[in-house]
C-alpha positions as a LaTeX table, in Angstrom:
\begin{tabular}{lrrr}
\hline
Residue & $x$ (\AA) & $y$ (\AA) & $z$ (\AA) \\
\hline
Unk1 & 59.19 & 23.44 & $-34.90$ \\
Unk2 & 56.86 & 25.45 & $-32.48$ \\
Unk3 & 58.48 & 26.18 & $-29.01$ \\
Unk4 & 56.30 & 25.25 & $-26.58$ \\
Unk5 & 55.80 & 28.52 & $-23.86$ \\
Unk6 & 56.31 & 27.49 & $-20.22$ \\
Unk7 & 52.56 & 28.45 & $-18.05$ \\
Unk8 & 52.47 & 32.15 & $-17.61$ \\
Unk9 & 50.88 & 30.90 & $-14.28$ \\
Unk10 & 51.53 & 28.90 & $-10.90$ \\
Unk11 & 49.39 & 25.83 & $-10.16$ \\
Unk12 & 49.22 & 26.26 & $-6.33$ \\
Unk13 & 47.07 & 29.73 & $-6.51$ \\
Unk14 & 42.95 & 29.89 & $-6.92$ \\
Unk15 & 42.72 & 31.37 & $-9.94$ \\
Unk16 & 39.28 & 33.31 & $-11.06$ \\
Unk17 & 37.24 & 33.64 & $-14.66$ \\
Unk18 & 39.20 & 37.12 & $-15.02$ \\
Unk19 & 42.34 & 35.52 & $-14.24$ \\
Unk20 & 41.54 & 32.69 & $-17.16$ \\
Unk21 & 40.72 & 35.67 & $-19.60$ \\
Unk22 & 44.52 & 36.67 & $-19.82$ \\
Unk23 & 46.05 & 33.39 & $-19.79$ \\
Unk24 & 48.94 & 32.69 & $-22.64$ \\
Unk25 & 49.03 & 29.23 & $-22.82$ \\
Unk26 & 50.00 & 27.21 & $-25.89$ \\
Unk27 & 46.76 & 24.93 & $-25.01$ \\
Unk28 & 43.69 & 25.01 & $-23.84$ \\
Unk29 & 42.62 & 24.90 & $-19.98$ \\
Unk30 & 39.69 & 24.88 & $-17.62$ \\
Unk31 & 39.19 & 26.19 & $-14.04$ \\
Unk32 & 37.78 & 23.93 & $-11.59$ \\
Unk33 & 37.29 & 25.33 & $-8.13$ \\
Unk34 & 40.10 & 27.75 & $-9.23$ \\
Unk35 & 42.53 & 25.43 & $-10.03$ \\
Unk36 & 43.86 & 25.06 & $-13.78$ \\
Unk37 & 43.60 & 21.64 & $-15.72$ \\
Unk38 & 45.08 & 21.39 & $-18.92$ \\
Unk39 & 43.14 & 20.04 & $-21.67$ \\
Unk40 & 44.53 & 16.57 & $-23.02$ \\
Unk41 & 45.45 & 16.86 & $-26.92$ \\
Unk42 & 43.02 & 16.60 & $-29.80$ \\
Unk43 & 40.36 & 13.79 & $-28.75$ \\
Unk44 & 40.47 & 10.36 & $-30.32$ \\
Unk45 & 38.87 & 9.99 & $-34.15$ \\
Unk46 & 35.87 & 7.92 & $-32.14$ \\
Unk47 & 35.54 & 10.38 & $-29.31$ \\
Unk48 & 34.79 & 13.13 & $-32.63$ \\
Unk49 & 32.70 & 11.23 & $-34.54$ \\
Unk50 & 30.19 & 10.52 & $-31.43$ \\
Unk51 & 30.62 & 13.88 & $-30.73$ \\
Unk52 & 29.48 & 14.98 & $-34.02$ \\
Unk53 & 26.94 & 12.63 & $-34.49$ \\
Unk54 & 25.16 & 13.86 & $-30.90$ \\
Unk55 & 25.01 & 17.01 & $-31.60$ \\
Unk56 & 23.86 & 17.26 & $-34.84$ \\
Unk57 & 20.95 & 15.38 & $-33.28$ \\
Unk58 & 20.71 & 17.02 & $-30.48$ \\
Unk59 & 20.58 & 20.35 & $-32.93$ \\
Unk60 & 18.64 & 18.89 & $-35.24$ \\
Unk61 & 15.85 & 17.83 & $-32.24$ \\
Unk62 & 15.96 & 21.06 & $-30.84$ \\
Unk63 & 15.82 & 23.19 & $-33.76$ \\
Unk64 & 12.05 & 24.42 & $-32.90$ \\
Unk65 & 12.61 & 24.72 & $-29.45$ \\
Unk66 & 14.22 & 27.88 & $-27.46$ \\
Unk67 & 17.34 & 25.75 & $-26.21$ \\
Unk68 & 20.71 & 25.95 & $-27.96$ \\
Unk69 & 23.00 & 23.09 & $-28.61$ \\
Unk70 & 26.93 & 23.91 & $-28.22$ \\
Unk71 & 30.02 & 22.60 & $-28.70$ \\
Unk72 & 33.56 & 22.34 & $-27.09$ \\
Unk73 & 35.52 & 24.91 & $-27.23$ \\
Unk74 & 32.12 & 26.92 & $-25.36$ \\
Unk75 & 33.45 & 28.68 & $-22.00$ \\
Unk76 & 30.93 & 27.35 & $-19.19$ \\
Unk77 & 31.51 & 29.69 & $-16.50$ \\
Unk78 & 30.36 & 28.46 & $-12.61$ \\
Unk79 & 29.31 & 29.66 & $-10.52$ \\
Unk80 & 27.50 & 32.41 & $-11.41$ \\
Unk81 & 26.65 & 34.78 & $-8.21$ \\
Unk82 & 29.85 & 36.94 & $-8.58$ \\
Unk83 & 29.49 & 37.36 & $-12.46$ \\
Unk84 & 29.58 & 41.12 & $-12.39$ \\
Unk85 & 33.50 & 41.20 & $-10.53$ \\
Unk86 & 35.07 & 38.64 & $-12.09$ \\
Unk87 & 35.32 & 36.37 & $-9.03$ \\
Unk88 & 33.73 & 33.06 & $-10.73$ \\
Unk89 & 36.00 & 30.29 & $-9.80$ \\
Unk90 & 35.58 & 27.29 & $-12.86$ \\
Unk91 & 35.38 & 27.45 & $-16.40$ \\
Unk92 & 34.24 & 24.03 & $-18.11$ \\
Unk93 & 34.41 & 23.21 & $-21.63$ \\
Unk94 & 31.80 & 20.43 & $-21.50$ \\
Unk95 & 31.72 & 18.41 & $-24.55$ \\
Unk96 & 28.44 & 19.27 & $-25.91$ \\
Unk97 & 25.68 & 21.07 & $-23.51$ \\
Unk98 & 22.48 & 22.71 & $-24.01$ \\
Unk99 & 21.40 & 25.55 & $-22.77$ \\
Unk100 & 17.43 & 26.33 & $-22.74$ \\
Unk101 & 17.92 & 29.82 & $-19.94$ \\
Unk102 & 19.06 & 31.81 & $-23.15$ \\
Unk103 & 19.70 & 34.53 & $-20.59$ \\
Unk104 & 23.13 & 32.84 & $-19.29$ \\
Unk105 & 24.47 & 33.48 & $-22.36$ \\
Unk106 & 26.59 & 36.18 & $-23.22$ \\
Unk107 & 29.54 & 37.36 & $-25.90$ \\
Unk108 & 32.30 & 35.48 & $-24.25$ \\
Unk109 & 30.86 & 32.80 & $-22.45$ \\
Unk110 & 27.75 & 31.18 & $-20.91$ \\
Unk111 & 27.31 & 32.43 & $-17.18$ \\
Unk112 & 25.30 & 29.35 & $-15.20$ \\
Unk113 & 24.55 & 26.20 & $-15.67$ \\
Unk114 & 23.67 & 24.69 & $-18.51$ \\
Unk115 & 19.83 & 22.66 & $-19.15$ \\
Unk116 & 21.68 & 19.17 & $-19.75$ \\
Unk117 & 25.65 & 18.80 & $-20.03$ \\
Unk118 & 27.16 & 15.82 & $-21.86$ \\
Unk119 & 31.08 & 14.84 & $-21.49$ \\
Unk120 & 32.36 & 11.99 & $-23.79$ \\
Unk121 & 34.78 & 10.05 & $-22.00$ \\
Unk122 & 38.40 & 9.46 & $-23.44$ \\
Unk123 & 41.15 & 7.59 & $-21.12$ \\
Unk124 & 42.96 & 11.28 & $-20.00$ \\
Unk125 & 39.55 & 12.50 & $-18.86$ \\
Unk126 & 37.68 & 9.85 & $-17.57$ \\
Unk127 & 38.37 & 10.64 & $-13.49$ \\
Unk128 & 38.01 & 14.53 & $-14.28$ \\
Unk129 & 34.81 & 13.72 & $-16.24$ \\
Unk130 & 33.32 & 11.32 & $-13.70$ \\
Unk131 & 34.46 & 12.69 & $-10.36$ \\
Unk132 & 35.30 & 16.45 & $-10.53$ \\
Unk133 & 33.26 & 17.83 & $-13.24$ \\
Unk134 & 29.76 & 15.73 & $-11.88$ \\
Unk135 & 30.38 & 17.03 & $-8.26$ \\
Unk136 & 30.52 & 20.75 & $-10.12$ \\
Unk137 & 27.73 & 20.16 & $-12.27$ \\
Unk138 & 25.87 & 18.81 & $-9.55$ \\
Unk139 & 26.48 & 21.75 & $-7.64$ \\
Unk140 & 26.22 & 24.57 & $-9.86$ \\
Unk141 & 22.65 & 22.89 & $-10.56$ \\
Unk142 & 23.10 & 21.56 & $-14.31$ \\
Unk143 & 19.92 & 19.26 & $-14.24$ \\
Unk144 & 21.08 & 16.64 & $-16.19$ \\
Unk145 & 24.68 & 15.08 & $-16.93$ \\
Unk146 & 25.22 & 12.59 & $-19.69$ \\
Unk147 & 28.20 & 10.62 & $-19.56$ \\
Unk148 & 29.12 & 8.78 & $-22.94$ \\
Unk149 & 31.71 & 6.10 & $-23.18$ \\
Unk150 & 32.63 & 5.67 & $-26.40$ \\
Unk151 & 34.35 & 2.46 & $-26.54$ \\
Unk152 & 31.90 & 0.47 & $-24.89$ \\
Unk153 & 28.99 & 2.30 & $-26.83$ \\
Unk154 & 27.01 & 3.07 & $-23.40$ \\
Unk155 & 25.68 & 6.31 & $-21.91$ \\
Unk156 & 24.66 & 6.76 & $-18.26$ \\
Unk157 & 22.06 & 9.74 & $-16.90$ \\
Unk158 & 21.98 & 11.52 & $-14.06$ \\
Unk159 & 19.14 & 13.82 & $-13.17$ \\
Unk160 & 19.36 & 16.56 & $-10.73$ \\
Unk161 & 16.67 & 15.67 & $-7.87$ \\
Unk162 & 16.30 & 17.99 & $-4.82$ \\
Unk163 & 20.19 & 19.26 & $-5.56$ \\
Unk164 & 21.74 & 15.86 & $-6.06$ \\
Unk165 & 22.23 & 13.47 & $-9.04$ \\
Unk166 & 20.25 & 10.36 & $-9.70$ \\
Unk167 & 21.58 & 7.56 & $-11.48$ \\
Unk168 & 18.84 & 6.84 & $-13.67$ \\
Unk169 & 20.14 & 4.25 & $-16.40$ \\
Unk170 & 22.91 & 3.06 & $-18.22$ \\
Unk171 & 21.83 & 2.51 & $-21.68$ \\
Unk172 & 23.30 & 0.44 & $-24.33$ \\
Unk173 & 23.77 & 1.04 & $-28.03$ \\
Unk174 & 20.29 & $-0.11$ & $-28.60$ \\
Unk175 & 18.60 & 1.93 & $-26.57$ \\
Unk176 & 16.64 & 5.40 & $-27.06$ \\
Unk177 & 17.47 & 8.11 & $-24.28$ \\
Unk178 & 14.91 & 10.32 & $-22.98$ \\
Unk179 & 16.07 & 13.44 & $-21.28$ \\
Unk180 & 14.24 & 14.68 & $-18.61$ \\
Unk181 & 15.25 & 18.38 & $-18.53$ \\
Unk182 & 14.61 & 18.89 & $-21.75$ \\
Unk183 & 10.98 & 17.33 & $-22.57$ \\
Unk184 & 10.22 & 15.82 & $-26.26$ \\
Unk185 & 14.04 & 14.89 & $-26.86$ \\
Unk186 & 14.72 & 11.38 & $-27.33$ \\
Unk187 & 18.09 & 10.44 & $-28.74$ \\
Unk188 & 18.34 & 6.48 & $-30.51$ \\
Unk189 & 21.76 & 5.45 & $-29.17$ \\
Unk190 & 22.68 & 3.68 & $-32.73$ \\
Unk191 & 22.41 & 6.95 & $-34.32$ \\
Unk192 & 25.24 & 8.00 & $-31.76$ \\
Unk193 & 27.78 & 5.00 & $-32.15$ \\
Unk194 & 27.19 & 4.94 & $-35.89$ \\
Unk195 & 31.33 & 3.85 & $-37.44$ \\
\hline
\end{tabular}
């Protein structure tokens, strides 16, 4: 049996994107305002399956457009106006996010925010997905956050509007989404919470 390896850091420092480079750990983490968060285990069989099923039509939508669709594990790093010293302060694996500023990205990571971010909720991330990582979104100026909750089969927007979110719906499993940062793409809910 693998040993687990204690952290090869303290959680009481403010820890930066070059710090996160070197980490060791046996699992994955993010940064959020420089503090670490360890990443719960592999998500739930229904958490992947919506996953997969939204961005392949998310992909699939986008495919003759300039944005890109990507996938967790994609380093998300925020903010962006120290990017050249290493000083960045949160690194965010979002569940799926796509990025239309082809510009932020880079070999290692994506440097800014993201066109439209979407987090699938499971029960170990559901306060870090709805309280922590919208107030960061919201703030590095990702112009739209999707939540998805898989279990209940819903999915709430929230559009950036003068540099704060707007709930604009919760919609059901019947429902077609519209996004409004990225025009043309409308997503039919059943497609998503397909069994």
């Amino acid at each position: 049996m693998k040993e687990v390896k204690e952290p090869t850091a303290t959680y009481d420092k403010v820890y930066t994107y070059s710090d996160y480079l070197k980490f060791d750990f046996d699992y994955m983490v993010e940064l959020i305002r420089g503090k670490i968060f360890k990443m719960t285990p592999a998500p739930s069989m229904r958490h992947q399956s919506v996953s997969n099923n939204l961005s392949s039509l998310l992909t699939f939508d986008l495919k003759k457009t300039s944005c890109k669709v990507f996938v967790a594990p994609t380093d998300i790093v925020l903010p962006i106006e120290n990017r050249n010293n290493g000083k960045e302060h949160t690194v965010v694996q979002p569940d799926i996010c796509v990025i239309c500023d082809l510009g932020i990205i880079k070999e290692q990571a994506a440097f800014g925010p993201p066109t439209l971010v979407v987090e699938i909720l499971s029960p170990h991330t559901r306060k870090k997905d709805i309280q922590l990582k919208y107030d960061i979104y919201e703030e590095a100026g990702v112009q739209e956050y999707w939540v998805v909750m898989p279990r209940e089969e819903l999915l709430e927007q929230f559009v950036l509007v003068n540099g704060k979110y707007q709930r604009i719906q919760t919609y059901t499993k019947e429902d077609s989404v519209a996004a409004h940062a990225v025009p043309g793409l409308i997503v039919a809910l059943y497609e998503v919470f397909v069994e």
